[in-house]
N, C-alpha and C positions, 0 to 999 in steps of 0.2 A: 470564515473558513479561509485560512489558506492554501495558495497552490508553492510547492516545494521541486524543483528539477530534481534529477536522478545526479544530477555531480555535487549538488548543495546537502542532498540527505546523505551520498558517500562522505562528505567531507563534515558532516555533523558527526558519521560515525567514528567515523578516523583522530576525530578529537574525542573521544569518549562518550558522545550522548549516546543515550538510548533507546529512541524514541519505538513504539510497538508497531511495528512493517506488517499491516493489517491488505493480504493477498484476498482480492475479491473475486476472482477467476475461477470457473469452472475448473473442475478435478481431471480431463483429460487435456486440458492449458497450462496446467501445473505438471504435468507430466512430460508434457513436450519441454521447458527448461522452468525452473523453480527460483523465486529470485532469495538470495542468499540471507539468510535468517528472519525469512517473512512467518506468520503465522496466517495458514490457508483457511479460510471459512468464505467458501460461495455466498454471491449476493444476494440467489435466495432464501440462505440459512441465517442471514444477519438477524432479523429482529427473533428468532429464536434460542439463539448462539449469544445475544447481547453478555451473559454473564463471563463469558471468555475474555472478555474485553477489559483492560483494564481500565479503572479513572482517574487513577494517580502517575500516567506518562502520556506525554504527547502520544497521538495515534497518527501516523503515514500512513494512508489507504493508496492502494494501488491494484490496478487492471491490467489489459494488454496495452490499451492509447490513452486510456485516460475519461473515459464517459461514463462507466459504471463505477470508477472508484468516485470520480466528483457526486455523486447521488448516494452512495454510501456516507461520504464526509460528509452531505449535508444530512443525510438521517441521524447520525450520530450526536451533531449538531443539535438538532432540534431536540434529542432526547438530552441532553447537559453531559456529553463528552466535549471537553474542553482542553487543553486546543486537540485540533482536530488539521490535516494535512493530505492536501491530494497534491500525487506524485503527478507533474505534469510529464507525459506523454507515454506513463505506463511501462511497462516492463519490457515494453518494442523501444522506447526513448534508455532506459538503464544500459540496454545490449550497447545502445550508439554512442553514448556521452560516457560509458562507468567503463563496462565488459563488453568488448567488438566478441568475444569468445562464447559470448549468449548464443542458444538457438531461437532465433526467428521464426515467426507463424503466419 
């Protein structure tokens, strides 16, 4: 599993990739600022939710710092999601390196 910063996966997208922005944060975290084309499913709806998932694109997992998406990346990991990607320092690191315009929590 790798770990991907918030300016390397802006500048994947900005070249075209597309990798799946898998948001592992609670629903009242996502409501405070939402990161921009993530798709939202809490950490502990994942092993229920797996079908949402796709396995035909890289997955970005991402949180508020980064500790519950690294534990999602690697459960995804161990079930044969490949590759697999945590967003280091979470959606508090995006606001500071991508968007200063983010709200902070």
């Amino acid at each position: 599993m790798r770990e991907i910063s918030p300016r390397d996966y802006a500048a994947l997208s900005a070249a075209g990739a597309s990798p799946f922005l898998l948001d592992v944060r609670e629903g009242w975290e996502v409501a405070i600022v939402a990161a921009p084309g993530a798709t939202h499913i809490p950490m502990g709806e994942i092993p229920g939710r797996l079908a949402e998932i796709p396995t035909d694109r890289e997955i970005v997992v991402l949180c508020k710092v980064g500790g519950r998406s690294l534990q999602v990346a690697l459960f995804l990991e161990a079930r044969g999601y490949h590759p697999v990607a945590n967003l280091t320092g979470g959606i508090l690191a995006w606001a500071a390196q991508v968007d200063p315009a983010l709200a902070t929590y």
